[in-house]
PDBQT receptor file of N, H, CA, C and O in Angstrom, charges set to zero:
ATOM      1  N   UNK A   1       0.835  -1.203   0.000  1.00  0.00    +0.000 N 
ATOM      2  CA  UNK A   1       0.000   0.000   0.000  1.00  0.00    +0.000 C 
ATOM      3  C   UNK A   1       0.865   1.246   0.000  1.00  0.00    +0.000 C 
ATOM      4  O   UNK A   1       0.661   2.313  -0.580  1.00  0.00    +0.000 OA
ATOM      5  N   UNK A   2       1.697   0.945   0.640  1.00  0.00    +0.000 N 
ATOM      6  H   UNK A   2       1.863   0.079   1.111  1.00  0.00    +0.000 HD
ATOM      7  CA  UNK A   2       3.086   2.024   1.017  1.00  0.00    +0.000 C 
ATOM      8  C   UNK A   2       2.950   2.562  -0.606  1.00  0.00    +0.000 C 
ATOM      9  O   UNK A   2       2.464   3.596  -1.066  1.00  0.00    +0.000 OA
ATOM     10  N   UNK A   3       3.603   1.382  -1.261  1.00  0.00    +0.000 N 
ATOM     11  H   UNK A   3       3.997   0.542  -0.888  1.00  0.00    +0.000 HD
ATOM     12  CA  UNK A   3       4.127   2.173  -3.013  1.00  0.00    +0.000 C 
ATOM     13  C   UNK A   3       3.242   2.913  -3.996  1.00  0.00    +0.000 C 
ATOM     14  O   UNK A   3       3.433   3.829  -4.796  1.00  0.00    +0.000 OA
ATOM     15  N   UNK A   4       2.070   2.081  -3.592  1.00  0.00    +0.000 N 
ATOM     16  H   UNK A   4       1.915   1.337  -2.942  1.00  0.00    +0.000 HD
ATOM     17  CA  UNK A   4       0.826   3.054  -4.298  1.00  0.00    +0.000 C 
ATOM     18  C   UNK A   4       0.419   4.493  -3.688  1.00  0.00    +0.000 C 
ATOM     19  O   UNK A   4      -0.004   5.335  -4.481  1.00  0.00    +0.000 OA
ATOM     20  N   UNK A   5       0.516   4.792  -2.430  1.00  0.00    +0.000 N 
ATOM     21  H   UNK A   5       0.859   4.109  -1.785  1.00  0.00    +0.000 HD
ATOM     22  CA  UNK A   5       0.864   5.841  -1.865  1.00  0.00    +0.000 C 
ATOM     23  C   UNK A   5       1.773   6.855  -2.432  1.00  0.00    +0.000 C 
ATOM     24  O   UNK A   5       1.671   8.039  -2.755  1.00  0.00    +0.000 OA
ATOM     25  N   UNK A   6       2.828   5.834  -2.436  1.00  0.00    +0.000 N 
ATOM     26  H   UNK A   6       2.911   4.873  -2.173  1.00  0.00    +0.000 HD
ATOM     27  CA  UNK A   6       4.154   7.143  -2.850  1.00  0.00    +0.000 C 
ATOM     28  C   UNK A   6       3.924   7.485  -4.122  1.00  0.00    +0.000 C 
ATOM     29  O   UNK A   6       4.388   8.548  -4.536  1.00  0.00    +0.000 OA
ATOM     30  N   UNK A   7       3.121   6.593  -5.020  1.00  0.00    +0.000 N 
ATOM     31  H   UNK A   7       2.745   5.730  -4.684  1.00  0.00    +0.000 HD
ATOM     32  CA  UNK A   7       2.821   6.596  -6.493  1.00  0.00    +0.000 C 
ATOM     33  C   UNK A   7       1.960   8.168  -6.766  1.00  0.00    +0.000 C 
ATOM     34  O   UNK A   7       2.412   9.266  -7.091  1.00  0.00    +0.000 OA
ATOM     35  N   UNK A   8       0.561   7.718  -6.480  1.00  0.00    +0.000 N 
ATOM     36  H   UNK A   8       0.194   6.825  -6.217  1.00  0.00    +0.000 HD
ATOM     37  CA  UNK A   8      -0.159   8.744  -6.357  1.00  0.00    +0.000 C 
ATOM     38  C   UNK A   8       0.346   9.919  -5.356  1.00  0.00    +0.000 C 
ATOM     39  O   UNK A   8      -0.693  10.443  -4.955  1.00  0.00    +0.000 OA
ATOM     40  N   UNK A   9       1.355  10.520  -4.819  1.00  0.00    +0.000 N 
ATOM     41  H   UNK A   9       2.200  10.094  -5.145  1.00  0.00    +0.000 HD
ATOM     42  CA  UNK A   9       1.763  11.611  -4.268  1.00  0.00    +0.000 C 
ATOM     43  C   UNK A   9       2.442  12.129  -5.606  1.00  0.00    +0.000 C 
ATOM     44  O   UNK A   9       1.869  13.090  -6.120  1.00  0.00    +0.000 OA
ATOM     45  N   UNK A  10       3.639  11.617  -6.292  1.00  0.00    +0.000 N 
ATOM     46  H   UNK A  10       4.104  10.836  -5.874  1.00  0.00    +0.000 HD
ATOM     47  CA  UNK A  10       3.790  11.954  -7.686  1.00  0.00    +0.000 C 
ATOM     48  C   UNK A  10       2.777  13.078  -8.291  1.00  0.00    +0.000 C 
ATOM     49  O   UNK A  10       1.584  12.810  -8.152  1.00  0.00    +0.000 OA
ATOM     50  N   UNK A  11       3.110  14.353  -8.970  1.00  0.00    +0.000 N 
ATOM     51  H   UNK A  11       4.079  14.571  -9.083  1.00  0.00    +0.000 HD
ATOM     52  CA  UNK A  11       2.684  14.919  -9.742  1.00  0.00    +0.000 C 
ATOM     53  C   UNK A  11       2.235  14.474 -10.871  1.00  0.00    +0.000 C 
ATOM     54  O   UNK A  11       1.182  14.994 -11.240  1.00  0.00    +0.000 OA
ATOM     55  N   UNK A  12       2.883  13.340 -11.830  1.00  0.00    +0.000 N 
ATOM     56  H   UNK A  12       3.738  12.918 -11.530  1.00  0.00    +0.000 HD
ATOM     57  CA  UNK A  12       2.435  13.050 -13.052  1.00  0.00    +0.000 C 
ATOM     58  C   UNK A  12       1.756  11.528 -12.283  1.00  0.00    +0.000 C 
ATOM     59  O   UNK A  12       0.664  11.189 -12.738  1.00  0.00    +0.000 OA
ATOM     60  N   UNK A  13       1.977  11.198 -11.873  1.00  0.00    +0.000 N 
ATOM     61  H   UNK A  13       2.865  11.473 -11.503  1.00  0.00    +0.000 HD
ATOM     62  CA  UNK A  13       1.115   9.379 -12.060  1.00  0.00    +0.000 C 
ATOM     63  C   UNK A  13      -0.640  10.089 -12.617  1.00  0.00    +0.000 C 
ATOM     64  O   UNK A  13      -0.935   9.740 -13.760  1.00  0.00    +0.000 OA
ATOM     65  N   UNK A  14      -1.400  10.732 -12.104  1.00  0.00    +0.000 N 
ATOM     66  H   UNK A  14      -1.161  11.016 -11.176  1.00  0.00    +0.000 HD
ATOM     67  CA  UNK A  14      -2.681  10.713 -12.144  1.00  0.00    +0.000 C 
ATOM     68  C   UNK A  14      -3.095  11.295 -13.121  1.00  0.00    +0.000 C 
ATOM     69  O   UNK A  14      -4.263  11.012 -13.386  1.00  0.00    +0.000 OA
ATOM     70  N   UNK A  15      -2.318  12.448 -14.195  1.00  0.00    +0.000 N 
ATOM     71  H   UNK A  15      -1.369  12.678 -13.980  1.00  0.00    +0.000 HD
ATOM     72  CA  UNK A  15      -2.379  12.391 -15.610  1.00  0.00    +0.000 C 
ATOM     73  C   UNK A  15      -1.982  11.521 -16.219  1.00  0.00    +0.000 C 
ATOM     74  O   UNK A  15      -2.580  11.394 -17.288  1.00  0.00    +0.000 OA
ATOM     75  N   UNK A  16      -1.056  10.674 -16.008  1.00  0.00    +0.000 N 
ATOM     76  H   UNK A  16      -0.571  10.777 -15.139  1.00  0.00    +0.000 HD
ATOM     77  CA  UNK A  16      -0.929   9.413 -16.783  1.00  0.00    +0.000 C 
ATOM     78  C   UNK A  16      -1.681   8.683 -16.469  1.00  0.00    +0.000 C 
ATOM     79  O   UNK A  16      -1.816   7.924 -17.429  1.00  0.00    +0.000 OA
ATOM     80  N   UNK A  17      -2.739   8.186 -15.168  1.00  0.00    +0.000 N 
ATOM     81  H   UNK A  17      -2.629   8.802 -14.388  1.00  0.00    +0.000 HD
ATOM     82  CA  UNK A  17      -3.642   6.918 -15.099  1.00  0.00    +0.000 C 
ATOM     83  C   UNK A  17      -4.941   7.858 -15.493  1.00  0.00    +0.000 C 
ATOM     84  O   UNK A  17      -5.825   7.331 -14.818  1.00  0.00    +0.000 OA
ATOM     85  N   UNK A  18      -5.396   8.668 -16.020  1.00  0.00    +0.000 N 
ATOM     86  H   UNK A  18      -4.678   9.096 -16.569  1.00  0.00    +0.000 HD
ATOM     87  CA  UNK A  18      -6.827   9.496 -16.583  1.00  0.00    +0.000 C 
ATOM     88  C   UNK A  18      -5.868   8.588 -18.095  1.00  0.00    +0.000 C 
ATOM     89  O   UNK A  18      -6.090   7.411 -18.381  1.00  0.00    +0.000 OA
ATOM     90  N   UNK A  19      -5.222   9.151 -18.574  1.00  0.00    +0.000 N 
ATOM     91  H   UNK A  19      -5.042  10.107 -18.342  1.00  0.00    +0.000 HD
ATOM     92  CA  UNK A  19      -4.792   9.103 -20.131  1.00  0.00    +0.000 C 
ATOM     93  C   UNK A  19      -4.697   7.801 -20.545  1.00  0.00    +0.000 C 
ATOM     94  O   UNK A  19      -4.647   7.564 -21.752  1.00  0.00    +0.000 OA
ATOM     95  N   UNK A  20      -4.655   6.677 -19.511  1.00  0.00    +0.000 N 
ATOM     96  H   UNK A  20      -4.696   6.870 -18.531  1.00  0.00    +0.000 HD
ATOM     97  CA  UNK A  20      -4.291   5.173 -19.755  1.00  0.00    +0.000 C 
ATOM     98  C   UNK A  20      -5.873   4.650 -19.598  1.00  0.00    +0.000 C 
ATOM     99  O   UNK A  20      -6.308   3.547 -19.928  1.00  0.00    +0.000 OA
ATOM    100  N   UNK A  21      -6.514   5.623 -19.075  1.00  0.00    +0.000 N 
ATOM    101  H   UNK A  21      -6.162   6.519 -18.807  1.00  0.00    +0.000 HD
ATOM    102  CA  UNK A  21      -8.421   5.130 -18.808  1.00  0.00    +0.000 C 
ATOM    103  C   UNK A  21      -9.240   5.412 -19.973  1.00  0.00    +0.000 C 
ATOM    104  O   UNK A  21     -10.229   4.792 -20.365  1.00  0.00    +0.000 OA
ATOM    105  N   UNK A  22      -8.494   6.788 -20.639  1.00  0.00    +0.000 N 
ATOM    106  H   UNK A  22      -7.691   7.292 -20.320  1.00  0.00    +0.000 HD
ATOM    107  CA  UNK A  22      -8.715   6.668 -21.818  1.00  0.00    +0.000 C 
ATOM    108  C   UNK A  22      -8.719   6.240 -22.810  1.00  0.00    +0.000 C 
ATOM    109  O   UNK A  22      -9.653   6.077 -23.596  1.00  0.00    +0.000 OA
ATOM    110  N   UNK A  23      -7.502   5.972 -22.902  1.00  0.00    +0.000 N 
ATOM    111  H   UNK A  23      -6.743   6.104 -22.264  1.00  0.00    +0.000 HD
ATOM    112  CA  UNK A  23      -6.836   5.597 -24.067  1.00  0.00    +0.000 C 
ATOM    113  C   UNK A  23      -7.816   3.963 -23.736  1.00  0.00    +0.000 C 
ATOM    114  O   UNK A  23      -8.672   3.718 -24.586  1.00  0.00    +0.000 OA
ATOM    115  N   UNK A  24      -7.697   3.119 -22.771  1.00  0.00    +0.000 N 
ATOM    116  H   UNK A  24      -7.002   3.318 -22.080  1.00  0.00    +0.000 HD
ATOM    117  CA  UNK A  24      -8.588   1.403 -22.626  1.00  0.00    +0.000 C 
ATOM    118  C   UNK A  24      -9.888   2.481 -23.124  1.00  0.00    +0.000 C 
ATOM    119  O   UNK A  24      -9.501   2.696 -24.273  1.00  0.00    +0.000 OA
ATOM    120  N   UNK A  25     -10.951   3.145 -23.006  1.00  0.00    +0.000 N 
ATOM    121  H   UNK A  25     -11.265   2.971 -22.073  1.00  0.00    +0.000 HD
ATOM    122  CA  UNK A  25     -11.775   3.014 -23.262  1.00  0.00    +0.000 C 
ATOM    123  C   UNK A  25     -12.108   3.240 -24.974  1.00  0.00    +0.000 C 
ATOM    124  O   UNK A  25     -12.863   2.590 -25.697  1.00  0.00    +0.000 OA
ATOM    125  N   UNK A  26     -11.139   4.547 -25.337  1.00  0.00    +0.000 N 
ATOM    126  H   UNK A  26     -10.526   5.076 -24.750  1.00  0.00    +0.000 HD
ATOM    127  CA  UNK A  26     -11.419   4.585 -26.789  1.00  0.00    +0.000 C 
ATOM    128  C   UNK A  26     -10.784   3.066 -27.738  1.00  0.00    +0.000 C 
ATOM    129  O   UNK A  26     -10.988   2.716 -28.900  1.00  0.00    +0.000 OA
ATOM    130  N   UNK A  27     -10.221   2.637 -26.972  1.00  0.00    +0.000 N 
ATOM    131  H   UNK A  27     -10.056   2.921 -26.028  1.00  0.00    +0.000 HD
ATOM    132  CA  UNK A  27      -9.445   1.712 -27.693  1.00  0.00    +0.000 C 
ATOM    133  C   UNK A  27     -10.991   0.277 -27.752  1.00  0.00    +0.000 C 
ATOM    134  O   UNK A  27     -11.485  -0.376 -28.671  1.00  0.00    +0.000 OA
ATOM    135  N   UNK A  28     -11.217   0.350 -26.455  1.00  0.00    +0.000 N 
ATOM    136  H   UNK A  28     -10.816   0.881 -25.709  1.00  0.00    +0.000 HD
ATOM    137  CA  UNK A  28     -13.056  -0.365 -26.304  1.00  0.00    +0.000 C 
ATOM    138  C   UNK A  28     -13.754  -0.296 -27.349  1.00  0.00    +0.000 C 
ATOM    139  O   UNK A  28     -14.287  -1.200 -27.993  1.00  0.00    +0.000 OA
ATOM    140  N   UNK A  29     -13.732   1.592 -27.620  1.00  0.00    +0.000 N 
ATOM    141  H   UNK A  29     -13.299   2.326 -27.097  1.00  0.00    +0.000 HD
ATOM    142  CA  UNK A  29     -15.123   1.836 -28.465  1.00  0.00    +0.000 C 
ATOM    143  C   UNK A  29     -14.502   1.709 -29.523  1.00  0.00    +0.000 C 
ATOM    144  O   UNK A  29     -15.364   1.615 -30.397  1.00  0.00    +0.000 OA
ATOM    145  N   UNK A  30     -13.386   1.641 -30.029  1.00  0.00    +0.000 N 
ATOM    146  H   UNK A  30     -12.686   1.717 -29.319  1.00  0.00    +0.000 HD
ATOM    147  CA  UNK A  30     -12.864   1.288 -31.009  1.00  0.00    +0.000 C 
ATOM    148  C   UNK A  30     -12.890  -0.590 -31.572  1.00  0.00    +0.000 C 
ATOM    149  O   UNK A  30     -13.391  -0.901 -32.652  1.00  0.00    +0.000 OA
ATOM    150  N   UNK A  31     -12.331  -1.527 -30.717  1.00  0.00    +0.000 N 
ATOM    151  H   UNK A  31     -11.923  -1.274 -29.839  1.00  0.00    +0.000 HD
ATOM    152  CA  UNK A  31     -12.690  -2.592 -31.279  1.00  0.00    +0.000 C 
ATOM    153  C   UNK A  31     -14.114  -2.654 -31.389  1.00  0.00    +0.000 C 
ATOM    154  O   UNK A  31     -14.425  -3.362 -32.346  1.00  0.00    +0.000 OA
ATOM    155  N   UNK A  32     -15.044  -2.212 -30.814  1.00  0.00    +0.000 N 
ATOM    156  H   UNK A  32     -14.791  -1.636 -30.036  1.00  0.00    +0.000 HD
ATOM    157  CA  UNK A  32     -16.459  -2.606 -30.404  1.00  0.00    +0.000 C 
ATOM    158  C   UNK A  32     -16.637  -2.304 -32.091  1.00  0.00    +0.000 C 
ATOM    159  O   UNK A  32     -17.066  -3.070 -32.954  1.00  0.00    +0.000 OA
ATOM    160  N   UNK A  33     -16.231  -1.145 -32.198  1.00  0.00    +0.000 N 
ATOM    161  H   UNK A  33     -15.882  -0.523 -31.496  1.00  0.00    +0.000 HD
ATOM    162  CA  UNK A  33     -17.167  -0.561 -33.848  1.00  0.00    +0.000 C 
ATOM    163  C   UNK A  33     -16.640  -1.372 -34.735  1.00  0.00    +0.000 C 
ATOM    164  O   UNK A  33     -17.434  -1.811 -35.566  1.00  0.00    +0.000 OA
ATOM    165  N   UNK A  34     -15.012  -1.869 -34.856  1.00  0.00    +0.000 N 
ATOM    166  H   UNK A  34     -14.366  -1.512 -34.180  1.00  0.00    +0.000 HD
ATOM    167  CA  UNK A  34     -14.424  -2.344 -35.395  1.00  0.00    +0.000 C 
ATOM    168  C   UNK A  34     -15.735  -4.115 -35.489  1.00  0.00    +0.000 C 
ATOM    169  O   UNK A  34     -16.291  -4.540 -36.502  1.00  0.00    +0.000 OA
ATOM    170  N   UNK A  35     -15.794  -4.578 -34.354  1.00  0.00    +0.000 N 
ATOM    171  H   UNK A  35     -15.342  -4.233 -33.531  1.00  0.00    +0.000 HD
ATOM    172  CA  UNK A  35     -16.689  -5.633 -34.545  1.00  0.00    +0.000 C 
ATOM    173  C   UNK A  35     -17.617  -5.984 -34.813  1.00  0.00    +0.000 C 
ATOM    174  O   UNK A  35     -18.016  -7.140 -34.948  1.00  0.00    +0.000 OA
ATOM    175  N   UNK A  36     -18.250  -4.776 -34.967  1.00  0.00    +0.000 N 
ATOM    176  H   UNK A  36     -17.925  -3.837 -34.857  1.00  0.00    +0.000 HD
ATOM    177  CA  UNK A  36     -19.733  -4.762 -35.353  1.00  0.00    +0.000 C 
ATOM    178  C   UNK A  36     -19.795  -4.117 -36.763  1.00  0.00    +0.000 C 
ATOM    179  O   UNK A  36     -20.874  -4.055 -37.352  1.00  0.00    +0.000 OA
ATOM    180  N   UNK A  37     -18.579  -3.605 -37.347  1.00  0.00    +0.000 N 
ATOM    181  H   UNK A  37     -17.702  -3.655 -36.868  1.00  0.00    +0.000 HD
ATOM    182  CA  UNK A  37     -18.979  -3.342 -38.726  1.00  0.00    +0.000 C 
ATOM    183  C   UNK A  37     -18.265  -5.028 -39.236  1.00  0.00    +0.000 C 
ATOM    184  O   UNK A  37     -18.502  -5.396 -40.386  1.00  0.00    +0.000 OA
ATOM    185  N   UNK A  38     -17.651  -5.698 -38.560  1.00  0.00    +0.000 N 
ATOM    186  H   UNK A  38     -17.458  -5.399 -37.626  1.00  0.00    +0.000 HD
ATOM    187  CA  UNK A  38     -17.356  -7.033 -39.406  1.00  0.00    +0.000 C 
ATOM    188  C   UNK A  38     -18.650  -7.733 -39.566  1.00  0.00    +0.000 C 
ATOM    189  O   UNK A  38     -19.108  -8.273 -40.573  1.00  0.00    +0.000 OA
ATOM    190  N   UNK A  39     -19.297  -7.586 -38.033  1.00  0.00    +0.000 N 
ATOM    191  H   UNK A  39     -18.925  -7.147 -37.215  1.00  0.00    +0.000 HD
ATOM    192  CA  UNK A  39     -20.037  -8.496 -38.631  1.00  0.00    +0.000 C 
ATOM    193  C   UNK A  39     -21.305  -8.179 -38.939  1.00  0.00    +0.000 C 
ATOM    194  O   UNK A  39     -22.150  -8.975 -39.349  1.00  0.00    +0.000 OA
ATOM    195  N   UNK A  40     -21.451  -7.021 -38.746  1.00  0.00    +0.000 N 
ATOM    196  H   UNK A  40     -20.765  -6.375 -38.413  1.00  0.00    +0.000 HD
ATOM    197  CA  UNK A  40     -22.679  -6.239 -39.967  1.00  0.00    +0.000 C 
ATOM    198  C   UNK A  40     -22.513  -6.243 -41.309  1.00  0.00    +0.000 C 
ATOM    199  O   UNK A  40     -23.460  -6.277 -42.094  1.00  0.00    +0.000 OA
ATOM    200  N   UNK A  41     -21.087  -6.202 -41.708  1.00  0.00    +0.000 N 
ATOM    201  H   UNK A  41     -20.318  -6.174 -41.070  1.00  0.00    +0.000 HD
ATOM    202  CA  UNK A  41     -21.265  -6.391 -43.180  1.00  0.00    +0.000 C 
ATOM    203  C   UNK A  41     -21.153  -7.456 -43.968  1.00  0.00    +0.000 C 
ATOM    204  O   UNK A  41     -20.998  -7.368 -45.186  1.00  0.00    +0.000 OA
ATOM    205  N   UNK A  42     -21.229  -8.615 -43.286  1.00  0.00    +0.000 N 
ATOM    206  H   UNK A  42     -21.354  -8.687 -42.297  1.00  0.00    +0.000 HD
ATOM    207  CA  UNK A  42     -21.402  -9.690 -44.541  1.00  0.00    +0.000 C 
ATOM    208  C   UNK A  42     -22.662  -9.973 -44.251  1.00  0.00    +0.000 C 
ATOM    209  O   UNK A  42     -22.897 -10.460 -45.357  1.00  0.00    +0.000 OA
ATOM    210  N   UNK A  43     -23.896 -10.101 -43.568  1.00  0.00    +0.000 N 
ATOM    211  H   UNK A  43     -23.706  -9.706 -42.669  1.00  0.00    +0.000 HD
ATOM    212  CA  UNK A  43     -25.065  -9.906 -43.133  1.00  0.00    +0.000 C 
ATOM    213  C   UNK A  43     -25.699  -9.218 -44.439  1.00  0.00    +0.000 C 
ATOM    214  O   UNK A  43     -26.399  -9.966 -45.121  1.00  0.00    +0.000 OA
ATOM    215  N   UNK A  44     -25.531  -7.748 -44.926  1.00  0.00    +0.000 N 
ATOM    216  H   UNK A  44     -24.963  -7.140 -44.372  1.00  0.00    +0.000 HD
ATOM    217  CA  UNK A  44     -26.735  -7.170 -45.952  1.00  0.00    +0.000 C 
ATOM    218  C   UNK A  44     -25.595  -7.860 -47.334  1.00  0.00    +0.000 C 
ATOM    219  O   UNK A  44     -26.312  -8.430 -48.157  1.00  0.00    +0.000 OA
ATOM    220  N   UNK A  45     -24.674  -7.901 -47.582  1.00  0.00    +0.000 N 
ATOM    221  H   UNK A  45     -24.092  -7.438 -46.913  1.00  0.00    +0.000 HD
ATOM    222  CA  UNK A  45     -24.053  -9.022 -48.641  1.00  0.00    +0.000 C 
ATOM    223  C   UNK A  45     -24.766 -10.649 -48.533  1.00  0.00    +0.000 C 
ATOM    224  O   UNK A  45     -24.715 -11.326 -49.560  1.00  0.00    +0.000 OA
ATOM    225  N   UNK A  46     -25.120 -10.974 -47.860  1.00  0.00    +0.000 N 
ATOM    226  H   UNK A  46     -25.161 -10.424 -47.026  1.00  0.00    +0.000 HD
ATOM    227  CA  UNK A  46     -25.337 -12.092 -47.516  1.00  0.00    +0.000 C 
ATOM    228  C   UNK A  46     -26.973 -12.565 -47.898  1.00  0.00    +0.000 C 
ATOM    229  O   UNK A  46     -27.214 -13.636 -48.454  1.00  0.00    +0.000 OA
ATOM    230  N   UNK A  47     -27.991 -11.620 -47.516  1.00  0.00    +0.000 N 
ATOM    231  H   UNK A  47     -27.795 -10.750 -47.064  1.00  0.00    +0.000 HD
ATOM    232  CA  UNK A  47     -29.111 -11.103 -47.885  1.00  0.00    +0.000 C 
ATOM    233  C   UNK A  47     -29.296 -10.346 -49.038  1.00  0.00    +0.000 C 
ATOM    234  O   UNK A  47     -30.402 -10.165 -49.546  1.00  0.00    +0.000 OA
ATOM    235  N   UNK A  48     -28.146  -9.854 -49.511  1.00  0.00    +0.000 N 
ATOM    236  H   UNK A  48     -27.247 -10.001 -49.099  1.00  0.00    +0.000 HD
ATOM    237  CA  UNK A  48     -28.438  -9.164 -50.953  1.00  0.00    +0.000 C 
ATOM    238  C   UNK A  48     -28.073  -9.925 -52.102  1.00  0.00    +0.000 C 
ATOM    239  O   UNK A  48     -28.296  -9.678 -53.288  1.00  0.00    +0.000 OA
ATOM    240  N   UNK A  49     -27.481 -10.883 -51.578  1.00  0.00    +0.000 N 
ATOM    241  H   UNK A  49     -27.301 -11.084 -50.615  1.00  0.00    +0.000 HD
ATOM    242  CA  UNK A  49     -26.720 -11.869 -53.131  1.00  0.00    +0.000 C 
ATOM    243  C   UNK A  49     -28.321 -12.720 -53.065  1.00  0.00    +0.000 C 
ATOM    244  O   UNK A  49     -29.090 -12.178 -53.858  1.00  0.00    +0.000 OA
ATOM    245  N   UNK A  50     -28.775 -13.538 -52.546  1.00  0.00    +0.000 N 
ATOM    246  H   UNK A  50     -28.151 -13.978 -51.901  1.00  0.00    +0.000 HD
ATOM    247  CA  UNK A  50     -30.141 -14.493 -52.993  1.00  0.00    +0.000 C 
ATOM    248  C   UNK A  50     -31.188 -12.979 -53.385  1.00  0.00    +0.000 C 
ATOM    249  O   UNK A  50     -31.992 -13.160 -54.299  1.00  0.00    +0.000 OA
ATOM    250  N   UNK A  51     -31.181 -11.944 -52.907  1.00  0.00    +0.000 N 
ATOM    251  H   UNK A  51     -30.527 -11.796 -52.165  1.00  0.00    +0.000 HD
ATOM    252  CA  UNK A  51     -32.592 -11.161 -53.436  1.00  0.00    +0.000 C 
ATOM    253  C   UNK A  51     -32.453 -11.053 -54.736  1.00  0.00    +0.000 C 
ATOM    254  O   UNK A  51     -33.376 -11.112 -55.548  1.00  0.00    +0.000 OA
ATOM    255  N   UNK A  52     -30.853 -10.829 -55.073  1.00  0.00    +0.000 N 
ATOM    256  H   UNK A  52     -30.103 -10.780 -54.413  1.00  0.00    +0.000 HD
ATOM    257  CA  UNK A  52     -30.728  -9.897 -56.762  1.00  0.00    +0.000 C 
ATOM    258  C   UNK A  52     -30.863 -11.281 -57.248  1.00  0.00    +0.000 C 
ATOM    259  O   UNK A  52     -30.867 -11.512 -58.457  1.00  0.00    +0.000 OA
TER     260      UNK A  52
């Protein structure tokens, strides 16, 4: 507990752990979109090849 103490007394640790919370979350909303346009798009390809 001691080191995490001395950690967070540090001036920079707590702009660097906001920027590392960020960075995991855009990186989140990033695979998330990334996964859902994979597998959204063979879905209307998939449905559009038997209609035509």
């Amino acid at each position: 507990m001691s080191n995490i103490e001395v950690l967070f007394q540090q001036p920079h640790v707590l702009p660097t752990v906001v920027i590392a919370i960020i960075l995991s979350v855009l990186i989140a909303l990033y695979m998330d979109k990334k996964q859902n346009s994979g597998a959204e798009a063979p879905k209307p390809k998939a449905f559009a090849v038997p209609d035509t």
